[in-house]
N, C-alpha and C positions, 0 to 999 in steps of 0.2 A: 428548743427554748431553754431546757436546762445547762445547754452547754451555753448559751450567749450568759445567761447568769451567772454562771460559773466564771467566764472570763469579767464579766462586769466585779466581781467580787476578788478577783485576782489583781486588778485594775486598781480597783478604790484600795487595797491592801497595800501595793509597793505604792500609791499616792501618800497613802498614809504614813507608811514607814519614811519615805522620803521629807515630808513635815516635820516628822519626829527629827532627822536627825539634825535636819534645818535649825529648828529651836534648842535642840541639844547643842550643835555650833555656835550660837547667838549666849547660849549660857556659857562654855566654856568660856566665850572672848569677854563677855560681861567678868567674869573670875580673872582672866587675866589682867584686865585692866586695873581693877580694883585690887589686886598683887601690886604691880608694876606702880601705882598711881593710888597709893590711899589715902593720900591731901583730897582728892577731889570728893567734891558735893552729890549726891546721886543727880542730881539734875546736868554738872558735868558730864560725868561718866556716862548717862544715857544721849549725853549730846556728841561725844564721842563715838560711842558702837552707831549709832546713826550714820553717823559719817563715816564710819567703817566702812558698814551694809552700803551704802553706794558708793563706795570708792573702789571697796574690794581689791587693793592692793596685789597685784600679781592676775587680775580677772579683770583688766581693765576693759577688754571686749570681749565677756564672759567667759565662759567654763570650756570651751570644746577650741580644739586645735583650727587650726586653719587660717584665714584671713577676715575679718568683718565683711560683712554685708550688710546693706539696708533692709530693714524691716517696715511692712509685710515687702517682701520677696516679688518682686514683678517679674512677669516670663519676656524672656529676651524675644 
C-alpha cells in the first residue's frame, strides 16, 4: 500500500511540475509579446497568446514525432 502511494505521489509530483512549467511557457510568450508589441491593449495581447495556445506554430499535430493519428485510437 505504501508503495502504490508512493508512486501516486511521484505521479501527482511530475503532474505538477509539468503545469508549472506549462504556465511558466504561457508567461515567457505573454513577455514576449508585450516586447515585440507594446501598442497593443491587454485584451489584444491575450487575444493573441490565445491564438498562439491553439496554433502552436511548429506543434501543429502536437508535441511527439511521428505521423497524426485520430483520436481516441480505434484497434485495427
Amino acid at each position: 500500500m505504501e508503495a502504490m502511494n508512493a508512486e501516486h505521489e511521484a505521479a501527482a509530483g511530475r503532474l505538477q511540475a509539468a503545469l508549472e512549467l506549462f504556465e511558466t511557457g504561457v508567461a515567457m510568450m505573454r513577455q514576449k509579446l508585450r516586447r515585440e508589441h507594446p501598442e497593443w491593449s491587454n485584451t489584444q495581447l491575450e487575444a493573441h497568446l490565445v491564438q498562439w495556445l491553439q496554433d502552436r506554430p511548429g506543434a501543429e499535430h502536437g508535441d511527439a514525432v511521428g505521423r497524426p493519428v485520430p483520436w481516441p485510437r480505434t484497434p485495427a
